[in-house]
N, C-alpha and C positions, 0 to 999 in steps of 0.2 A: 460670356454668360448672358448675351444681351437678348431674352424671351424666357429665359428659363424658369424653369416651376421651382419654389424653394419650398422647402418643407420644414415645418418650427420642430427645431431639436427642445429647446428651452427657454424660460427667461431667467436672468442674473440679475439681481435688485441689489445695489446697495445703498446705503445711508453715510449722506459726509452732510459734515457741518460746519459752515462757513463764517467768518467774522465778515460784517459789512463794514465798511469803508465809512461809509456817514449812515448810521443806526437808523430806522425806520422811527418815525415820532409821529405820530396822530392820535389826533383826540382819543381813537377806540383802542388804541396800544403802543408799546413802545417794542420793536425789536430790535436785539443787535448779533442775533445768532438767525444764521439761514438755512435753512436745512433742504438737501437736495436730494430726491432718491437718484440715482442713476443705473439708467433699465439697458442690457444686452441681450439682445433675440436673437438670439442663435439658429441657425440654419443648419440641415444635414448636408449643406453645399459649401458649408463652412461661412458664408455671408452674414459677416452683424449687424442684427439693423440697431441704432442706438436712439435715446430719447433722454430725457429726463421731465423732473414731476419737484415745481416748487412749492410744498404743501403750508408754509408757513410755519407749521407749531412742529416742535421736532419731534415730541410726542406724536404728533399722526402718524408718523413714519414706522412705530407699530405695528399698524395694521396694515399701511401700502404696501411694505414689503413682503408678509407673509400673503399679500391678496395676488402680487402679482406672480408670487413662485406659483399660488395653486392656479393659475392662471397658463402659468406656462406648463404645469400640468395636466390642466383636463385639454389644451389645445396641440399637445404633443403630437405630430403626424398631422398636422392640419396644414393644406396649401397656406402657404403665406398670401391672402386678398384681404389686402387691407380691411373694403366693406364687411366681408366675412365673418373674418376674425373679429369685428369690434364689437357686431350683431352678436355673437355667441356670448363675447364675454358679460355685453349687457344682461341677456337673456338668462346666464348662469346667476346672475346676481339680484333678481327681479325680484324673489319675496322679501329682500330688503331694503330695495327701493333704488329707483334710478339716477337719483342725486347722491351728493355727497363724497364719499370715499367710493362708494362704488363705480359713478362716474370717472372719477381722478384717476382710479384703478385702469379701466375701460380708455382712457384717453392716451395714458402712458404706453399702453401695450399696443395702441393705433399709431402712434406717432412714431414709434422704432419700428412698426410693422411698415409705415409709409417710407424709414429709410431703409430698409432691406432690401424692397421695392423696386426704388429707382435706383438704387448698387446691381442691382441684379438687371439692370436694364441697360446701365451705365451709362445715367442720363444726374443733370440733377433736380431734384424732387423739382424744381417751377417749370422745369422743360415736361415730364413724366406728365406732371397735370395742365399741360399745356398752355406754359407761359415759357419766358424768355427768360437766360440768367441778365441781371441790372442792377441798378440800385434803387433804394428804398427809401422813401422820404423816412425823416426820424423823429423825434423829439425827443429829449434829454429827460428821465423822468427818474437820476441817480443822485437826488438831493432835497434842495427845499423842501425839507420836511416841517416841522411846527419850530423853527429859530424865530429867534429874538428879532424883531422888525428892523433892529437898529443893524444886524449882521444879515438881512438878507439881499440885500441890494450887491454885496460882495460876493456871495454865495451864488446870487445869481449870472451875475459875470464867468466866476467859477465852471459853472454848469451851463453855458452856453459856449467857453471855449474849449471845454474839453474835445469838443468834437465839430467846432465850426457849427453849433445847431439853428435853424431860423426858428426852432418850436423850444421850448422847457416849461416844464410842470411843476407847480408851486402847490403847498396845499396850507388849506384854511381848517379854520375851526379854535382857534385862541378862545380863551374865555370871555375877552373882551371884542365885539365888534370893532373897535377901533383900533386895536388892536390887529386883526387883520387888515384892516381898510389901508394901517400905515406899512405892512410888509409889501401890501399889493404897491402904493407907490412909489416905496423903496426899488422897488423889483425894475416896474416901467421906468424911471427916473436912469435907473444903471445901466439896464439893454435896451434903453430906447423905442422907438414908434414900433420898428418893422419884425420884434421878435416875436412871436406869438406865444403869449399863454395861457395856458391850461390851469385851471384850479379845482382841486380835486378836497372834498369835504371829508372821503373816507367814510362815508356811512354815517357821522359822526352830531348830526342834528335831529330834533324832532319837528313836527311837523310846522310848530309854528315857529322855533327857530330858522327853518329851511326859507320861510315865507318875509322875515325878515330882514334877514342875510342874504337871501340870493337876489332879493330885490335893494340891497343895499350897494349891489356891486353890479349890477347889469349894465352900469354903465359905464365900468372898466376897458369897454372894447375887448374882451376876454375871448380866444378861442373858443373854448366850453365852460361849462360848470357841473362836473362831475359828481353824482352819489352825495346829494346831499341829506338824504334820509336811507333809512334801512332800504338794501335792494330790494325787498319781496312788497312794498308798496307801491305797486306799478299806480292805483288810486289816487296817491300824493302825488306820482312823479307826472299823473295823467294833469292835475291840475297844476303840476309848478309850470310845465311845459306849454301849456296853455299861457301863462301869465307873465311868462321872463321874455325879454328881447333877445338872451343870451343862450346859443342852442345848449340843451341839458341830453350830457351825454351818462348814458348807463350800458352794463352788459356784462362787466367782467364776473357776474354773480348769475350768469344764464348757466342753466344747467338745460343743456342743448338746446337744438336751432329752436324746440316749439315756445320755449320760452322768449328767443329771439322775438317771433310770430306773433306772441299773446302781448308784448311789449307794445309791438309798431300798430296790432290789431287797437289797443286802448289808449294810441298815441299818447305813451307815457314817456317819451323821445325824442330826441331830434338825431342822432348820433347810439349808432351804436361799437362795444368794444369789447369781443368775445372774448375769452383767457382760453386756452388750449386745453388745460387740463380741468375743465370744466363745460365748454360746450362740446367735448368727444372730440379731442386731437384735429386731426387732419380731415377727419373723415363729418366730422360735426362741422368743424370751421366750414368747408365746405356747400353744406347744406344749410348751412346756415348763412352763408354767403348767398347764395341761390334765391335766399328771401328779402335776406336788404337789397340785392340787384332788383328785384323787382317791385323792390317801393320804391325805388331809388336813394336809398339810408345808407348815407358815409360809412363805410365799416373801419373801423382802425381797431390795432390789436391793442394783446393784455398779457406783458412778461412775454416769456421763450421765444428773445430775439431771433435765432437762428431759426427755426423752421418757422417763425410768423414772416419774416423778408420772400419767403418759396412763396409760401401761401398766398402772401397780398400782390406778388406778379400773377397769380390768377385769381385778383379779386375784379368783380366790375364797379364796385362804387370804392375801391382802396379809396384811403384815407391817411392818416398820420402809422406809421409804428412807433410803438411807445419803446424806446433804448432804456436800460440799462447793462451792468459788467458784474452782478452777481453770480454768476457761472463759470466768468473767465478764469477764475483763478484753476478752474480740474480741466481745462478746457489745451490741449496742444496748440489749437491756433485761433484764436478767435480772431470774428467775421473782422475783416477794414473798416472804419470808418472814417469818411472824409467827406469834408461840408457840407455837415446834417444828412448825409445818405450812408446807408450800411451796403456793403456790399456783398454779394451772395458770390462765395468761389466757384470756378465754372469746373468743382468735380462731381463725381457720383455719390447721390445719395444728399442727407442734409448738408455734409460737409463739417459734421463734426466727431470729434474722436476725446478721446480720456488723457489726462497727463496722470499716469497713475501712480508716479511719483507723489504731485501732489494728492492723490485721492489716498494712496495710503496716508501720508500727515494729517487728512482729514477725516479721514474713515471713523464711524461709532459702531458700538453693536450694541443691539437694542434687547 
């Protein structure tokens, strides 16, 4: 099959929902149900190309589902070109706006378009965009959520052996300052000098709490200091970045690369970290890779382990991938991991497939 033209028969959306293992806890919410669309692009060559879409609320899944079937119908007979295909679906979706679910919609249907791609190429996807199959630095970001200061330091140990990691992500935002000050010591005190991490706010501060707090911890030796006010204040984030010794990473709330652009444009940055299903899958990441390469801005990703490991063998400023195992569970084989690198399988296409056993146990209709 290896040049062949594929031609989109359909898309297959469905909706499963998942228990997490340790429940999402931050300041802006608590989750403990995960909701996954999972999209098949079907081919008249018979080739599936596969993706999925963590939309958070299970309620969105509503509307992703019915956007991506009319999706796979107004694109019906269309070569399978990734750039193509994602331009259209944009394009179709334009009097109600390019963010949002329209986006997510738009990203799902690129990212199974990008593995059909390289199936039909019978390369896998980091070879197709011309990188190499290898491993992928990682970080642990499948725990330390808002616990108790007194249980994190265990938790953290936890979350750095599950997978050999030198990186894991803890996140802040307690009521009390001191409160995090003592999870943060907790943390360093249990994995020690050489682990690196990450502290993520979650959106979860205003402005002058952000000015408090992130200056109360800059001198943790912290990786990053992730979203510490709403993401659409690139203005606050222009002045935190200015002000902290500790690079302030933002991105997983880009709704494409130009928002990337308008970020690094009002150095409201130091670090950027795309989400897939939000800067346009494969085809966003991309372009929007294109632009941190040329400030020279770390890129690291945001969820959907498996096609973000492809994508950062062809980033030029990669960076960290953020790990989690929220998909394993529908997933036949999920990726290796061993000491703190993920490993990309050297087959065609993303390299993942459906355990549809469990996708029926998990399956909802909306």
């Amino acid at each position: 099959m290896q040049g062949a033209t594929l031609k989109l028969r359909g898309i297959r959306a469905r909706a499963v929902v998942l228990k997490l293992r340790r429940p999402v806890v931050v300041r802006i919410a608590t989750i403990s149900e995960w909701p996954l669309v999972l999209i098949d692009l079907e081919t008249e060559e018979g080739i599936v190309g596969r993706s999925y879409l963590e939309p958070y609320v299970v309620k969105s899944m509503r509307y992703l589902v019915p956007a991506l079937h009319d999706l796979g119908t107004m694109l019906k007979g269309r070569r399978v070109a990734p750039l193509e295909l994602f331009d259209a679906a944009r394009k179709s979706l334009h009097f109600v706006g390019y963010e949002g679910l329209s986006m997510i919609a738009a990203s799902g249907l690129d990212m199974a378009a990008w593995d059909a791609l390289a199936k039909a190429a019978q390369q896998p996807l980091c070879v197709l965009l011309g990188g190499s199959v290898g491993p992928v630095r990682s970080y642990n970001s499948n725990g330390l959520w808002l616990v108790d200061p007194e249980a994190a330091g265990a938790e953290a140990l936890e979350i750095r052996d599950e997978g050999g990691f030198e990186g894991i992500k803890l996140r802040l935002g307690r009521n009390r300052l001191r409160d995090d000050t003592a999870a943060l010591e907790a943390i360093r005190k249990a994995v020690g000098d050489e682990v690196h991490l990450m502290a993520d706010f979650n959106q979860g501060l205003n402005f002058a709490e952000a000015l408090e707090r992130c200056h109360a911890i800059d001198d943790f030796g912290l990786a990053w200091i992730e979203e510490p006010i709403l993401y659409d204040n690139f203005d606050g984030y222009a002045r935190l970045a200015a002000e902290l010794k500790t690079p302030l990473q933002i991105g997983e709330n880009f709704y494409g690369p130009r928002d990337l652009h308008k970020a690094l444009q009002m150095r409201a940055c130091d670090l950027v970290m795309p989400d897939f299903m939000r800067i346009g899958g494969v085809t966003g990441w991309l372009r929007a890779a294109a632009i941190a390469g040329a400030a020279g801005t770390p890129m690291s990703t945001h969820l959907y382990p498996e096609v973000a490991a492809h994508a950062m063998r062809a980033t030029e400023t990669a960076h960290w991938l953020e790990w989690q195992d929220w998909a394993d569970p529908i997933l036949q084989k999920p990726f290796e991991l061993r000491n703190g690198l993920l490993h990309i399988p050297d087959v065609p296409g993303v390299g993942i497939a459906w355990d549809e056993d469990a996708v029926a146990a998990h399956q909802v209709d909306l």
